[in-house]
N, C-alpha and C positions, 0 to 999 in steps of 0.2 A: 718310751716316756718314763716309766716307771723301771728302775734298777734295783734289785738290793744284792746286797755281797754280804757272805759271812755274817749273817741276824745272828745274835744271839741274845736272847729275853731272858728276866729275872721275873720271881716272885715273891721279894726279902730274898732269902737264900736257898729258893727251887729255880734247878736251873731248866726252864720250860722250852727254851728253841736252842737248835743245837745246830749252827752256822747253816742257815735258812739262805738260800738265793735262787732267786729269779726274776725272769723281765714281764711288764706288761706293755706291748705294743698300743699306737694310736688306734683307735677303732676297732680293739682287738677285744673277746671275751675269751678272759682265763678261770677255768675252773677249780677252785684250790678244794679238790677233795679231801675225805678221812673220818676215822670213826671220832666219835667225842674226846677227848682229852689228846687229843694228837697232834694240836698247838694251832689251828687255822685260827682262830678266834683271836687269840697271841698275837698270831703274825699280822692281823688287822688291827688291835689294838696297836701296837710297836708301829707301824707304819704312820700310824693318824697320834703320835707323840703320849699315849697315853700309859705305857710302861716304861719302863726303866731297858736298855738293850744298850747293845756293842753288835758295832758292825757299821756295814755304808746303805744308805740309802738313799739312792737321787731320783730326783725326780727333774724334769727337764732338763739334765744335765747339772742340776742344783744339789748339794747336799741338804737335806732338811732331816737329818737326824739331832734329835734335842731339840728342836723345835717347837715351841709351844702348839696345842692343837688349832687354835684359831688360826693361825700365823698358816699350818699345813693346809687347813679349809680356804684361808685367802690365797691361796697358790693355785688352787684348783682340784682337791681330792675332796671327794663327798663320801663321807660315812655313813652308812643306813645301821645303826647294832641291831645283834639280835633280837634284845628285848624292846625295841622300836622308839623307846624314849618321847613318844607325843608329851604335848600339854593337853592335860585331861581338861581343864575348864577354860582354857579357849576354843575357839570355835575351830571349823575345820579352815578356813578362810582366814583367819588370824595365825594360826600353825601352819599356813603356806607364806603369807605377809613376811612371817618372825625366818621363815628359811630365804628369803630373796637378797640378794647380792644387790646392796647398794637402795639406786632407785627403779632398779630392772633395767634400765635403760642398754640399748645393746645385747640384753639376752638372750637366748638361741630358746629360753622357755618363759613362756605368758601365764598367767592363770591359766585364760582360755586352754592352752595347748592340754595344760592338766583335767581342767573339767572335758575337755573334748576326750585323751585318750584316759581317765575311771569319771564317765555321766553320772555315776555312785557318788560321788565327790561331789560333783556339782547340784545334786539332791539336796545334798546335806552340809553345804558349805557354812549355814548360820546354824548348825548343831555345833553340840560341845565335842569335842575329839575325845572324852572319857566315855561315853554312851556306845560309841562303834562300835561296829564287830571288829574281829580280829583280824577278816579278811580288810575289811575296810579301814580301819589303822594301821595295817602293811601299804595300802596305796599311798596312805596322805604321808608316811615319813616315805617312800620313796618320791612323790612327788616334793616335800618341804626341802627336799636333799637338792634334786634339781632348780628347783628356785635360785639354788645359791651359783647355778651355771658354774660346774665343774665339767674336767675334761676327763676324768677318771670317777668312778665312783666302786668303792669297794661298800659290798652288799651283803651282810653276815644273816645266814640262814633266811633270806627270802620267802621261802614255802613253810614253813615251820606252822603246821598247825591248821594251814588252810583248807578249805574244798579242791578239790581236782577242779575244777571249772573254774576258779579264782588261780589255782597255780599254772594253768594254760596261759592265764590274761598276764602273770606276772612273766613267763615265759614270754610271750608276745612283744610285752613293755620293753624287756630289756634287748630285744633283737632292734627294737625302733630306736633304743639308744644307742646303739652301734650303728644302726644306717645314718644316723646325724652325726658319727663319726666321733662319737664319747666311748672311753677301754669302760671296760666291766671287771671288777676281780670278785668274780662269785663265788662265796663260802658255801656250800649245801652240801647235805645229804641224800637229797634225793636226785640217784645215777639218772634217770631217765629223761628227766627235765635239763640237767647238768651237759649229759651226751650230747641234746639231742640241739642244744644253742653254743657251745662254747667251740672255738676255732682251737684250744689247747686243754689239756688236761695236767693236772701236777697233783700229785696223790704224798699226801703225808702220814707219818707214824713217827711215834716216839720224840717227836719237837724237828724234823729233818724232812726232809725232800725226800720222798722213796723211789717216786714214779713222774715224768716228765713225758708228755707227748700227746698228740692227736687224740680224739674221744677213740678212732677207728685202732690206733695200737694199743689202747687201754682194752677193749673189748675183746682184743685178739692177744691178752697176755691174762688166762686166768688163774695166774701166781699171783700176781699183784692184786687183784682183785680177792682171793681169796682170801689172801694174808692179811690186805690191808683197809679192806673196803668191806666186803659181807661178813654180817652177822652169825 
């Protein structure tokens, strides 16, 4: 579904990816590991039109590089960023409204489906989305994301911050995304959660692709890990 060839991102004149490629399959999770500054953030950024880049990137067989961001969203890629971007003085219920595609009509996701899989959400649906915790404003932009019924959703640092008991529920979430047959491109840092859902692993350093393959050959290569992944 998702192709790129030869990415290469700018920041004014920092050259940050350094000819980035790879695929995300239909109902596939890819995990795009790496320490901080190693470009995964970039390469979701570039992908959803919001840097400046050279290189190919198609998406259903479409080129949609230069593309404006909306334009990319009405094609079918849902962006979660890592700093979750809610609207603090709307409600939780209005910040799901403001992510729906159209008039919902034909969506593979309802409210319901959201108050059904975080009841958290559905608690607090006429709360303001500035008052949540942190765990519960990672649910509402990953469900506001869904709303917009994509076939891909690239998900920048997911766990970042949470409780273990909240990063299991997020783990959970995104395996049910894949059983309805939507890719996943997950950015994280935490290996355990990453291993233990994603069909591929692809490990970066220095703005490049290091490492490509199975969670089972990442675990069983601890060069790569060493170099590129632990602290």
């Amino acid at each position: 579904m998702l192709k790129i060839q030869n990415l290469h991102a700018y920041y004014g004149k920092s050259h940050v990816l350094h000819g980035v490629g790879f695929e995300v399959g239909q109902g596939e999770i890819v995990a795009l590991l790496g320490r901080n500054g190693s470009g995964r953030s970039t390469t979701a950024k570039a992908i959803m039109g919001l840097v400046d880049c050279e290189g190919t990137i198609d998406w259903k067989g479409q080129a949609i590089r230069g593309h404006k961001p909306f334009e990319i969203a009405h094609r079918g890629i849902g962006y979660v960023p890592e700093n979750r971007e809610i609207f603090p003085k709307l409600t939780v219920h209005q910040n799901l409204l403001l992510g729906q595609k159209g008039s919902g009509k034909g969506s593979r996701w309802s409210f319901d489906d959201m108050y059904a899989m975080f009841p958290r959400l559905k608690e607090r649906q006429h709360t303001e989305a500035g008052v949540l915790s942190g765990g519960e404003q990672q649910m509402l932009t990953l469900c506001r994301t869904l709303m917009g019924d994509p076939d891909l959703i690239i998900i920048d640092e997911p766990t970042e911050g949470l409780a273990p008991k909240i990063v299991e529920l997020v783990g959970e979430y995104l395996q049910k995304l894949k059983a309805r047959g939507i890719s996943v491109l997950l950015i994280e840092q935490k290996l355990t959660i990453a291993m233990a859902i994603s069909d591929r692993a692809l490990v970066m350093g220095h703005g490049s692709i290091v490492f490509e393959g199975t969670p089972d050959s990442l675990r069983a290569d601890p060069y790569t890990r060493k170099e590129w992944l632990e602290v």
